[in-house]
C-alpha positions as CSV (number, residue, x, y, z in Angstrom):
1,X,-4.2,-1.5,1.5
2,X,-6.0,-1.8,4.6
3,X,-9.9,-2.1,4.7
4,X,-10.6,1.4,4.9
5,X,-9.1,2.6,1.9
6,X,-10.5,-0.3,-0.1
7,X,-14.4,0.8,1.3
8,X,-13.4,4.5,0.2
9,X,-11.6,3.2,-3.2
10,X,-15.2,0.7,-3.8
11,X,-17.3,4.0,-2.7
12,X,-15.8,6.7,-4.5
13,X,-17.1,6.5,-8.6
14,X,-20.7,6.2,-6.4
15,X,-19.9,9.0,-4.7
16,X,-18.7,11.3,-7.6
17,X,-21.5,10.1,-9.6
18,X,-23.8,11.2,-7.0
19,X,-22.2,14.5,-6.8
20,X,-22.3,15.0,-10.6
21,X,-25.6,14.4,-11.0
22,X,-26.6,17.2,-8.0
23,X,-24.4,19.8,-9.6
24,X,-26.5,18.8,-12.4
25,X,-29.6,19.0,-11.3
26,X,-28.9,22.4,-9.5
27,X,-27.1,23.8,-12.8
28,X,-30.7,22.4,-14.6
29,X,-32.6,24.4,-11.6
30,X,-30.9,27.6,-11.5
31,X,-31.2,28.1,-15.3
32,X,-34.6,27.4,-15.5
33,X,-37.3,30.2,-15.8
34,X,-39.8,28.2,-14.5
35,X,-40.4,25.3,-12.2
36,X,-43.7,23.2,-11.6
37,X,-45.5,22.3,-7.9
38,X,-42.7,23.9,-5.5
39,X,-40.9,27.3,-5.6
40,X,-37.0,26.8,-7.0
41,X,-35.5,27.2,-3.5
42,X,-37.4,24.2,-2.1
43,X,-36.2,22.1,-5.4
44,X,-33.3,22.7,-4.5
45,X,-33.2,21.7,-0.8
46,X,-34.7,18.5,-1.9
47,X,-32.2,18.5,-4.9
48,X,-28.9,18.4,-2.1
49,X,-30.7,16.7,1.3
50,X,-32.3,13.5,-1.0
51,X,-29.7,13.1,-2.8
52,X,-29.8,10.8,-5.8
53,X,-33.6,10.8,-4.8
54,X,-34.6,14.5,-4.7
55,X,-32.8,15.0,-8.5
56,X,-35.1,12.6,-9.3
57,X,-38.1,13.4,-8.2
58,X,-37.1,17.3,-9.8
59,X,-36.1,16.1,-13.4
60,X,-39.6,14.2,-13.6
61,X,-42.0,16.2,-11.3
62,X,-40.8,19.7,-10.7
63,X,-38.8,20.7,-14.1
64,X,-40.9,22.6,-16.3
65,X,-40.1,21.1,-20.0
């Protein structure tokens, strides 16, 4: 194995958590009724351009319990 494939190997359950928890947090945020602070469309801008940050920030600011 050279050194790229070990970086991608080390990087890859990070990346696929990451991505999991997106498609989460935009599964969460399309079935929603109701969102709080923001319209649903900017959630989910922040949701995919911050990612893991913007999922935060939407599971404990903008999701409507």
């Amino acid at each position: 194995m050279n050194d790229t494939e070990i970086v991608l190997a080390a990087l890859a359950p990070y990346l696929l958590l990451t991505l999991g928890f997106a498609a989460f947090c935009l599964f969460d945020l399309y079935r929603s009724t109701s969102v709080r602070h923001l319209p649903k469309w900017t959630w989910a801008l922040i949701c995919l351009l911050a990612t893991p940050w913007g999922g935060i920030l939407y599971l404990v600011l903008g999701r409507d319990r």
